[in-house]
Phi, psi and omega in degrees: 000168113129085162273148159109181183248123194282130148211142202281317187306297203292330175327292158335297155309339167300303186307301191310301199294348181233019171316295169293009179294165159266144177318319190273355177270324171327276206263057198284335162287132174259023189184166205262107170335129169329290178287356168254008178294118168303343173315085139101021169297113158279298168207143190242136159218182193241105204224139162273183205194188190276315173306322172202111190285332196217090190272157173198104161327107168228095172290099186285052181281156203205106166289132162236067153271192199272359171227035160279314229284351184282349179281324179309333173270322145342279202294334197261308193308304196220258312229281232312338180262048122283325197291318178297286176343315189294308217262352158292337139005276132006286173100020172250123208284309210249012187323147195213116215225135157211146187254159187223139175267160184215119183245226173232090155335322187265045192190304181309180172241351177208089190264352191234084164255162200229115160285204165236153153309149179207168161220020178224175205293326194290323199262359177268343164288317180301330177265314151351300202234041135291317194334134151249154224232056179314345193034035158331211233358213195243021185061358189262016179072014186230150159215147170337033180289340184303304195334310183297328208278310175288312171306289225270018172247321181260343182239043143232179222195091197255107179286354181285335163277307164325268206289326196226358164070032187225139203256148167262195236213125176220143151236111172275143188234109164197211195190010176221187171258137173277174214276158188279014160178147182304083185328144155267003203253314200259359159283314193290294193319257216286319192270333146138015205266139185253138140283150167285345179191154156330120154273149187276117177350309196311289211290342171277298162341277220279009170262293190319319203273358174289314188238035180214154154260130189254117166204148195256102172280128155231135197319316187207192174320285183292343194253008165262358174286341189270333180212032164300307172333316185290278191316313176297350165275324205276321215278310201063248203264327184271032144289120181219120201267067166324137170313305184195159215288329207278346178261357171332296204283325184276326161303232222331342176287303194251017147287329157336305185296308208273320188271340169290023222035353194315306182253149210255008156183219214238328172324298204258018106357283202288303176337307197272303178314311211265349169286316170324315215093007170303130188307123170334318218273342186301284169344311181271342190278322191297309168310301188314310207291332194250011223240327143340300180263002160311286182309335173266031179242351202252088169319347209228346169285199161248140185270146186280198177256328178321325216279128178275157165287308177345328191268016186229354182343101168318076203073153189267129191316172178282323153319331180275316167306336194263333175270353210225348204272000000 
């Protein structure tokens, strides 16, 4: 997938045209779309083309429980053709974006939904706000995230990686912590595939993290004392602890930037937010917010302690040989 041109104007007009909508004129499923239903997923892929020569894989998974659900209206309302904007900006010629919804497998009725890759306005808005915004989960202080970690290690299928050896790009959105392993009963109920056993968080990370950058966004301040900690066991530095829901895009953009060289710090970060028209308090909430993970891309900063081996991963875990090999 993703084919045809991207316009930023018509992206826009998408957004506009549905300010005044209510979340349910938006997000108009009332159950997880046919085509994003995980039953019998093969492979999703990120392909170049004549048209974009140089695809760069970028995965939008989105908690949509019930106190997730506002980045997912953020984003269909006003931000993602910002997000298009940041990154041509940038200077990353070929993005190809896609989403995934994330609920609580031990409760929802559609905790794992899956899109395509896209590149042009219509169809990347279009799997967005396919999306259903089940408002879900299970109270146990956990949500499915692993489930996203097992789509990017086994069904996708990246040429930026093949052919040029450059990892794509998951930004997970979320507020809880994930289940210590990938169920396998609940790998068969969704997608239909039987495992011989639970695979353990560490190793579905560290199979996701051979062709992906992996990073876990939380939305603001209060909601990262309950589950920074965690994340920070699985994540290290590519943890990144936002102010507030409404900079997703601009954090996620010039983590794009920055990890690709495109952008040499948090300075020229603020430059590009501020050529956009971003609000000054925004601009400094988004720098705070990057200035951690600024700093370990930086030689000359003093390095923290957060960074885990899972985001360097070595070879394939032993659950991918034995099932895949």
């Amino acid at each position: 997938m993703g084919y045809g041109s991207y316009s930023h104007s018509a992206h826009a007009a998408l957004t506009t045209d549905r300010a005044a909508l209510s979340r349910a004129e938006v997000f108009k499923q009332r159950g997880c779309h046919a085509l994003m239903d995980p039953r019998g997923l093969t492979v999703r892929e990120a392909r170049d083309s004549a048209e974009h020569p140089n695809s760069l894989g970028i995965v939008f998974a989105l908690d949509v429980t019930g106190s997730m659900g506002n980045i997912p209206e953020f984003l269909a309302r006003h931000d993602l053709p910002t997000f298009m904007k940041l990154l041509t900006d940038c200077r990353v010629p070929d993005p190809q974006v896609m989403f995934m919804a994330i609920g609580d497998a031990t409760s929802d009725g559609a905790p794992l939904q899956v899109g395509q890759f896209e590149t042009t306005a219509e169809l990347i808005d279009q799997w967005l706000t396919w999306s259903y915004l089940e408002g879900g989960g299970g109270g146990s202080n956990s949500e499915s995230y692993e489930l996203a970690f097992y789509v990017l290690a086994q069904h996708t299928d990246l040429d930026c990686w093949v052919k040029r050896r450059k990892r794509g790009y998951l930004f997970m959105t979320g507020d809880e912590h994930p289940y210590p392993a990938v169920s396998r009963h609940q790998i068969e109920a969704l997608i239909g595939e039987r495992l011989d056993e639970d695979i353990a968080l560490e190793e579905v990370v560290a199979a996701a993290a051979e062709t992906w950058h992996l990073f876990f966004l939380i939305p603001d301040r209060q909601r990262r004392q309950g589950c920074e900690a965690r994340w920070r066991e699985v994540l290290g530095d590519q943890v990144i602890c936002m102010e507030s829901h409404v900079d997703t895009c601009a954090i996620a953009a010039a983590i794009v930037g920055l990890t690709e060289g495109a952008l040499s710090g948090v300075d020229a970060v603020a430059d590009v937010l501020h050529a956009n028209g971003t609000p000054r308090d925004r601009i400094a909430a988004t720098v705070r917010a990057l200035q951690p993970y600024a700093d370990l891309l930086d030689p000359d900063a003093p390095k923290r302690i957060h960074t885990h081996p899972a985001s360097t991963a070595i070879g394939k875990p032993d659950w991918w040989k034995r099932l895949f090999s």
